[in-house]
TIMI-2910 file (N, C-alpha, C, CB; in pm, 1 decimal, decimal comma, always signed):
<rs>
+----------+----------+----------+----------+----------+----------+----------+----------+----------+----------+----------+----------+------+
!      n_x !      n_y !      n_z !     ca_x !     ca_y !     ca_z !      c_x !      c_y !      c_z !     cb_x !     cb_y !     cb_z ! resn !
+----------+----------+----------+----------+----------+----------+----------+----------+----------+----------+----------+----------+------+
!   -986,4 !  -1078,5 !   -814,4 !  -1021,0 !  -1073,3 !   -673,2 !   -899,6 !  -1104,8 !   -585,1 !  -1134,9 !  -1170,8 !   -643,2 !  Unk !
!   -819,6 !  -1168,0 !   -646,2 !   -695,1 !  -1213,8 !   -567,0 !   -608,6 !  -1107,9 !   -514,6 !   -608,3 !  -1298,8 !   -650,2 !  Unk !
!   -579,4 !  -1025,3 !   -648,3 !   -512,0 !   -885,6 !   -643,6 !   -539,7 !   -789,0 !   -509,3 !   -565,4 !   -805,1 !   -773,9 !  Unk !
!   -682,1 !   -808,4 !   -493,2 !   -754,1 !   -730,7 !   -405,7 !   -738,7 !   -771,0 !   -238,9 !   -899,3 !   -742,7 !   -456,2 !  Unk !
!   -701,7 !   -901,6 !   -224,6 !   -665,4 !   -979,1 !   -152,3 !   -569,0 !   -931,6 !   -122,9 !   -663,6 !  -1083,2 !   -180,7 !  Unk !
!   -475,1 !   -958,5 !   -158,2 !   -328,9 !   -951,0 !   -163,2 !   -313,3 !   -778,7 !   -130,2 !   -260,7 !  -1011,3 !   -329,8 !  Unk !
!   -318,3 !   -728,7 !   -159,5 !   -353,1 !   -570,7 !   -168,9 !   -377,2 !   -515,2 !    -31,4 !   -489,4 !   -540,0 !   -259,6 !  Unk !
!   -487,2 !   -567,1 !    +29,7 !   -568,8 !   -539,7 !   +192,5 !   -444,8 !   -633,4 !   +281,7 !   -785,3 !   -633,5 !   +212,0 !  Unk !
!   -461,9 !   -747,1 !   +253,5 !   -342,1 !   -833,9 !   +348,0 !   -213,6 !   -757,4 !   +354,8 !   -298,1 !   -990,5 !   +279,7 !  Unk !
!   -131,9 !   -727,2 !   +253,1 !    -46,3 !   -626,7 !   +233,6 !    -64,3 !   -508,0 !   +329,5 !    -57,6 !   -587,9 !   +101,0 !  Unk !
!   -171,6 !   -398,0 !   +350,1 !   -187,1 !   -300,1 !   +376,8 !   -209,0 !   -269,9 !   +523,1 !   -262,7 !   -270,6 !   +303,2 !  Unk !
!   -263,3 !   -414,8 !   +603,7 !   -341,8 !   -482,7 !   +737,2 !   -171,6 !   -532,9 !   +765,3 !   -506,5 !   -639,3 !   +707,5 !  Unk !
!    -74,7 !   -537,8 !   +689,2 !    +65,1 !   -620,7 !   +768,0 !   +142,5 !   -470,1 !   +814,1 !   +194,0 !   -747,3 !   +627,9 !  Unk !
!   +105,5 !   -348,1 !   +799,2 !   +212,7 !   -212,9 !   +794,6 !   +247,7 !   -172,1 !   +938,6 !   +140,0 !    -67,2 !   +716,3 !  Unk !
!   +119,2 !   -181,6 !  +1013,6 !   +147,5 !   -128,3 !  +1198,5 !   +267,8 !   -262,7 !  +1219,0 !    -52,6 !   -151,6 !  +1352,0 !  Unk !
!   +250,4 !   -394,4 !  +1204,9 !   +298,7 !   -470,1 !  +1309,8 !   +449,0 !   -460,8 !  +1242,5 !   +220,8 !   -629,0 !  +1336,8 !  Unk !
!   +441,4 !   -448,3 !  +1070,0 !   +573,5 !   -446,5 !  +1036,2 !   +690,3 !   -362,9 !  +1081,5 !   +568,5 !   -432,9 !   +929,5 !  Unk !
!   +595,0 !   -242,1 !  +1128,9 !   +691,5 !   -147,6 !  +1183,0 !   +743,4 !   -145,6 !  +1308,8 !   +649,7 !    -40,8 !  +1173,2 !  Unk !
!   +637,5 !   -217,1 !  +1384,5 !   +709,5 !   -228,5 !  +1501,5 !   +806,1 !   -356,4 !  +1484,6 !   +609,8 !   -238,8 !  +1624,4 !  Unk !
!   +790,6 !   -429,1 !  +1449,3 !   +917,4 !   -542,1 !  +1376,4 !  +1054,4 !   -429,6 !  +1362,0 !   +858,2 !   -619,4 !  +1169,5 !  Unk !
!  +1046,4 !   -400,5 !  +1273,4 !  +1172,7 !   -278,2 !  +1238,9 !  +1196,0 !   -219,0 !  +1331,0 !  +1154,2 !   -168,4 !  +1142,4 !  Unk !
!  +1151,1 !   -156,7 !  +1381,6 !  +1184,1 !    -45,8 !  +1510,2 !  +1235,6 !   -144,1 !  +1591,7 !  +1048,8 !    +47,4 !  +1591,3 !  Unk !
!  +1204,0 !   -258,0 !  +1618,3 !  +1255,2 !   -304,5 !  +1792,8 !  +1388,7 !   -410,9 !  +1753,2 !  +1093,3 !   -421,0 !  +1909,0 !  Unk !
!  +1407,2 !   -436,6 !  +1570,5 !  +1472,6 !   -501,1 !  +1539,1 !  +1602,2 !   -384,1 !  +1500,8 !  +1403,9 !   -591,8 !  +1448,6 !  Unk !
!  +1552,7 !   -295,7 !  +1497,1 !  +1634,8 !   -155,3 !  +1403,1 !  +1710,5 !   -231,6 !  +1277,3 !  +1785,2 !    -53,0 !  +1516,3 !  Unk !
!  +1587,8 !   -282,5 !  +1171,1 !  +1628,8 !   -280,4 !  +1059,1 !  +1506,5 !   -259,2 !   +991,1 !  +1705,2 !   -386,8 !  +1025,8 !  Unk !
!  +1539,1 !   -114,4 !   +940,7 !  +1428,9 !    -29,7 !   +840,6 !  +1421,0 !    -70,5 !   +711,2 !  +1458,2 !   +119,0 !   +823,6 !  Unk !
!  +1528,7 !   -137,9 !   +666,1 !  +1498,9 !   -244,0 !   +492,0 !  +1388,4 !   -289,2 !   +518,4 !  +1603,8 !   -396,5 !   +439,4 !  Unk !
!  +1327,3 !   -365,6 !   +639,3 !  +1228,2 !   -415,7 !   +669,1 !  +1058,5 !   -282,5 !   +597,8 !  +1266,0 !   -445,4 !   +851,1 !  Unk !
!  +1157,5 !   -215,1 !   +619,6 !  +1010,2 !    -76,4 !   +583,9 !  +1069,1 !    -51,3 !   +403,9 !  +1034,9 !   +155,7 !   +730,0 !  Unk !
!  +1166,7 !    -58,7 !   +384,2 !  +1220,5 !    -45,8 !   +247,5 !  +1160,9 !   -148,1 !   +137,2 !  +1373,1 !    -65,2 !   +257,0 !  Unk !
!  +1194,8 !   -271,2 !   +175,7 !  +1108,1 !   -411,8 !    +96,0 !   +941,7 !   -422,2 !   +150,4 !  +1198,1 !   -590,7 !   +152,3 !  Unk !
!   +920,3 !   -349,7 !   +227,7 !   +755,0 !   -376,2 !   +264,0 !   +718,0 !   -242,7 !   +155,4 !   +692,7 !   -351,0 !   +477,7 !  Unk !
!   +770,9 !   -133,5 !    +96,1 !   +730,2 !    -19,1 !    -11,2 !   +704,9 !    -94,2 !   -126,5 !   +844,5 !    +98,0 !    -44,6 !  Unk !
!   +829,8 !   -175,8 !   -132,7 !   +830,3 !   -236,3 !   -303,0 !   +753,1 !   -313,4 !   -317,0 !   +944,0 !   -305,7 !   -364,7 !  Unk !
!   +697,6 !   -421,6 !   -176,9 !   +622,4 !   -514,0 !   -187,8 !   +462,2 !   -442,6 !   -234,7 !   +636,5 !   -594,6 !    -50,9 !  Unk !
!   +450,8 !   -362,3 !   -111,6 !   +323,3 !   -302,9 !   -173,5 !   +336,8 !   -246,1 !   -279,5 !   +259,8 !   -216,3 !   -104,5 !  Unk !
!   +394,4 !   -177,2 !   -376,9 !   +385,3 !   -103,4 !   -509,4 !   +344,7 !   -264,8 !   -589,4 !   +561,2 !     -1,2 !   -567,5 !  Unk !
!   +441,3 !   -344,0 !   -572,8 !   +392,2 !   -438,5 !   -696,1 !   +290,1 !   -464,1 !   -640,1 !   +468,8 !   -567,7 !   -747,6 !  Unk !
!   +200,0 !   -495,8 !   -548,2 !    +36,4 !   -534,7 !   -526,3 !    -33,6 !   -431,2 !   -550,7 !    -11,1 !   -580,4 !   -386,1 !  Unk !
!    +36,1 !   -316,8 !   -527,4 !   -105,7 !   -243,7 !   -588,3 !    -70,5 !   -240,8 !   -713,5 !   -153,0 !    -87,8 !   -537,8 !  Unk !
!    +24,8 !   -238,0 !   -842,1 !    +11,5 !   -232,8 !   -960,1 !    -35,9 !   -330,0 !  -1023,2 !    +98,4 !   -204,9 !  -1002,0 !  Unk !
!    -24,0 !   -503,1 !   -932,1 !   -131,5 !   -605,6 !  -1018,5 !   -290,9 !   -560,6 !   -976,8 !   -104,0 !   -794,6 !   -966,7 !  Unk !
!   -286,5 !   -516,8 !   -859,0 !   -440,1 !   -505,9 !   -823,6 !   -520,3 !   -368,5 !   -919,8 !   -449,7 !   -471,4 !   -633,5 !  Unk !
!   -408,9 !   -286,5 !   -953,8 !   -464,2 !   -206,4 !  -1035,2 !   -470,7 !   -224,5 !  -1202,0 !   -405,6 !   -100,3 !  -1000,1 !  Unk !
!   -327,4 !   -317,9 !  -1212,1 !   -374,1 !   -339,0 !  -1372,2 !   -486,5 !   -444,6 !  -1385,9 !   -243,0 !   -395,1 !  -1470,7 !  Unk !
!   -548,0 !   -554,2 !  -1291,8 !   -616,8 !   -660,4 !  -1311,2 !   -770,6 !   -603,8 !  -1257,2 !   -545,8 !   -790,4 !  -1233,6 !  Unk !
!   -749,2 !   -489,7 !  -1205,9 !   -905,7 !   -475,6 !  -1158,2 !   -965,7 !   -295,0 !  -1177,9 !   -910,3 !   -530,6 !   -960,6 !  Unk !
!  -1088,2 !   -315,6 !  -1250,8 !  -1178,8 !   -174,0 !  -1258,9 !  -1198,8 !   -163,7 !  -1145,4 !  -1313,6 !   -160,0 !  -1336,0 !  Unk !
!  -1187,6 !    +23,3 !  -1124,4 !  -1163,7 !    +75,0 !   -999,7 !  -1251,6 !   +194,4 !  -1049,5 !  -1000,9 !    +96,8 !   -945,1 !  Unk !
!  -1244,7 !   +268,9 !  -1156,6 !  -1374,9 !   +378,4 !  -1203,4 !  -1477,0 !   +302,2 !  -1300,5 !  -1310,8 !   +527,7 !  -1300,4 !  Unk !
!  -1507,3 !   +216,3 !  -1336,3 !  -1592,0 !   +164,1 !  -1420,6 !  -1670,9 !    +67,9 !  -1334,5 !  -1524,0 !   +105,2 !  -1538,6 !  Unk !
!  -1680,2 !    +70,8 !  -1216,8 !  -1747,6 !    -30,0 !  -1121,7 !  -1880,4 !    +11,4 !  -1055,6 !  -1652,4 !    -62,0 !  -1009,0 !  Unk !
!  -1972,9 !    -72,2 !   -957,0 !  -2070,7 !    -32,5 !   -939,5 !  -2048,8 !   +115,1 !   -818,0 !  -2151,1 !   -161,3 !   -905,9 !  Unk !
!  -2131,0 !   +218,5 !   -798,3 !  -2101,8 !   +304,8 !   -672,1 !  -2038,1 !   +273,9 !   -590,9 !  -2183,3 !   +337,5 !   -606,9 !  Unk !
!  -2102,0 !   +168,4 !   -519,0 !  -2050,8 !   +118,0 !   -394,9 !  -1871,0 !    +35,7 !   -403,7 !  -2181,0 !     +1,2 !   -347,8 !  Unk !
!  -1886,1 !    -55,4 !   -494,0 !  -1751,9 !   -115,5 !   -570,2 !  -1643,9 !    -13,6 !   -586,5 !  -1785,0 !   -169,7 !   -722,2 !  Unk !
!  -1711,7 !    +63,9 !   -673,5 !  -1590,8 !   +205,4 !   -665,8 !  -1564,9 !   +222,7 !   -562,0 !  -1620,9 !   +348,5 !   -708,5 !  Unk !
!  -1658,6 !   +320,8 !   -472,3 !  -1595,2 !   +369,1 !   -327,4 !  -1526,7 !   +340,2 !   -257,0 !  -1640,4 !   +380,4 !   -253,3 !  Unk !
!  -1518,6 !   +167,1 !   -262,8 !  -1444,0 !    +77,4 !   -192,5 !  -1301,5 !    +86,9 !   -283,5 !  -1522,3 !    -76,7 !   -182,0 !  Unk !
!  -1292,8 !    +64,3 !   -361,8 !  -1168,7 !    +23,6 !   -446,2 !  -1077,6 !   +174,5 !   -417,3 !  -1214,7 !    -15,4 !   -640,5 !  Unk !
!  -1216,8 !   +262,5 !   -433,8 !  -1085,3 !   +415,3 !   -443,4 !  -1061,1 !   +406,9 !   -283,6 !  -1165,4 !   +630,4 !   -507,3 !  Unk !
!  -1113,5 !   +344,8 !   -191,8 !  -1094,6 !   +354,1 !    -26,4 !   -932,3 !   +289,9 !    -26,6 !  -1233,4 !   +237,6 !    +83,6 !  Unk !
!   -931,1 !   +166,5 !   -134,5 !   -850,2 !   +113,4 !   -126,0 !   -694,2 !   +158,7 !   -207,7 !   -911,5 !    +12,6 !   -146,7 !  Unk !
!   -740,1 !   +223,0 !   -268,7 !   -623,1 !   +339,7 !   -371,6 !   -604,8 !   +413,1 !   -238,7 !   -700,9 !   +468,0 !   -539,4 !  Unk !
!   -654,0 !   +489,9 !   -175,3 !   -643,1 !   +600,5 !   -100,6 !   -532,6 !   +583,4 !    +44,8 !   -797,8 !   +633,6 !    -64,6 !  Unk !
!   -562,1 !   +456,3 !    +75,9 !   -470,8 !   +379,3 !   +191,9 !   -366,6 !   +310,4 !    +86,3 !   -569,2 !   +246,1 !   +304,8 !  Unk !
!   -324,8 !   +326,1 !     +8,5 !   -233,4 !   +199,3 !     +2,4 !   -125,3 !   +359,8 !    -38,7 !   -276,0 !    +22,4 !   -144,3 !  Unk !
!   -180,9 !   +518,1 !   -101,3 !   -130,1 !   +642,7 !   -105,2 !    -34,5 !   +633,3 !    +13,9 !   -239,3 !   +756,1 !    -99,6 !  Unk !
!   -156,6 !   +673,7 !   +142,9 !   -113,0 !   +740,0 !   +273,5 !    -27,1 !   +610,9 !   +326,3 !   -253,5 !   +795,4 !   +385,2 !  Unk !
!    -40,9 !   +506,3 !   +313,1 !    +45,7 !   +368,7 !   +355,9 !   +170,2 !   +437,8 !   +305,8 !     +4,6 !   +196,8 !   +272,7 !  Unk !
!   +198,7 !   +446,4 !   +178,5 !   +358,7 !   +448,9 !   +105,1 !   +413,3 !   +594,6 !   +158,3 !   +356,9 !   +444,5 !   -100,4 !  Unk !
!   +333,9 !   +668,8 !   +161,6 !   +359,1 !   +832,3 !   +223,5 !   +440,0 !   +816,3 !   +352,1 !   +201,3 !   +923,5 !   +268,6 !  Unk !
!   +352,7 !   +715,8 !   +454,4 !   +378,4 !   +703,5 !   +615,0 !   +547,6 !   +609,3 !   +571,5 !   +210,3 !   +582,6 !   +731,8 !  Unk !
!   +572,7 !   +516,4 !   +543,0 !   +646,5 !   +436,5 !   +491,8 !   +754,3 !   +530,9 !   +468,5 !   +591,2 !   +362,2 !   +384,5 !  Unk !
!   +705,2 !   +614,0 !   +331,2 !   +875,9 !   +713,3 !   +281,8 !   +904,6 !   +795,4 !   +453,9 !   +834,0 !   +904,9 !    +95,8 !  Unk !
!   +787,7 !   +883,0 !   +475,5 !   +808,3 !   +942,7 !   +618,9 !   +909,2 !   +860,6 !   +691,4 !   +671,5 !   +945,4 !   +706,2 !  Unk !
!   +871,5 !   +769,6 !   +724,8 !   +948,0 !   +721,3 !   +820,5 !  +1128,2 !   +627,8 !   +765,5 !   +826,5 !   +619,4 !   +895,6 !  Unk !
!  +1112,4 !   +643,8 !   +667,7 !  +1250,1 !   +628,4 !   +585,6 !  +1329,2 !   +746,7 !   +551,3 !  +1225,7 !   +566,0 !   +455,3 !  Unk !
!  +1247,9 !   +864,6 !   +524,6 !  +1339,6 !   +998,5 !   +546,2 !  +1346,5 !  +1035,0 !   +395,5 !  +1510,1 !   +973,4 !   +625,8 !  Unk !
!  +1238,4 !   +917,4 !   +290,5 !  +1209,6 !   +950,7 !   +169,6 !  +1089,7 !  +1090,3 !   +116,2 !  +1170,0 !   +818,6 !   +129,9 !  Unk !
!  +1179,9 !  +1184,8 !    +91,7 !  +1017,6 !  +1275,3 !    +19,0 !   +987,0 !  +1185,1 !   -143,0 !  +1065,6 !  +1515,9 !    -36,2 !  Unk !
!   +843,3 !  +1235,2 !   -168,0 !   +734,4 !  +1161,2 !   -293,2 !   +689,3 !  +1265,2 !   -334,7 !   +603,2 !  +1056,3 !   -256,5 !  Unk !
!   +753,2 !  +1223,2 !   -489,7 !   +626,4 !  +1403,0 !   -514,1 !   +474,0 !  +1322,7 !   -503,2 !   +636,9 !  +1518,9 !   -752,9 !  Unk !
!   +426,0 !  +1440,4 !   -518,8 !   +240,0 !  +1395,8 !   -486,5 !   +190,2 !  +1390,3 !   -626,6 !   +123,8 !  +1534,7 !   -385,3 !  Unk !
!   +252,9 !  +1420,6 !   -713,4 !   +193,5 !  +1296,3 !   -852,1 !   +304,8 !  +1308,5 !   -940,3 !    +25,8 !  +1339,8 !   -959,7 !  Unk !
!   +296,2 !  +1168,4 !  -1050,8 !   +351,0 !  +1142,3 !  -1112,7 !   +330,5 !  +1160,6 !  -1282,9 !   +360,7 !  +1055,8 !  -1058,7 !  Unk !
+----------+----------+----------+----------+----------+----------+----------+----------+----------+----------+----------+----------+------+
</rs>
């Protein structure tokens, strides 16, 4: 549950971080906020069922796969990074 925590808090810090960066003009700030989120979502994904959960549990968890995608997408965007779209 912590993972999951950590994960949303992470994902709820991205608008204000950016305006941090922008008015500071230092985009590492958007560079270490990528890496930060990859390692939260890889504990939140190795520590927690995300297809083996109840309907509702799922929906939520893949809600939460789905933003933390378009989060790192908006992130490379605005770093000038392309992502392939799978790995």
């Amino acid at each position: 549950m912590e993972s999951t925590k950590n994960l949303i808090l992470r994902l709820e810090s991205f608008d204000d971080l950016v305006i941090a960066a922008a008015k500071g003009r230092t985009p590492y700030l958007i560079a270490r906020y990528t890496q930060d989120l990859a390692k939260d979502f890889h504990h939140f994904y190795t520590f927690t069922r995300v297809l083996n959960a109840d309907t509702d549990v799922m929906k939520a968890r893949l809600m939460l796969v789905q933003a933390t995608k378009q989060t790192l997408a908006n992130a490379f965007r605005l770093l000038g990074i392309s992502a392939p779209e799978k790995m």
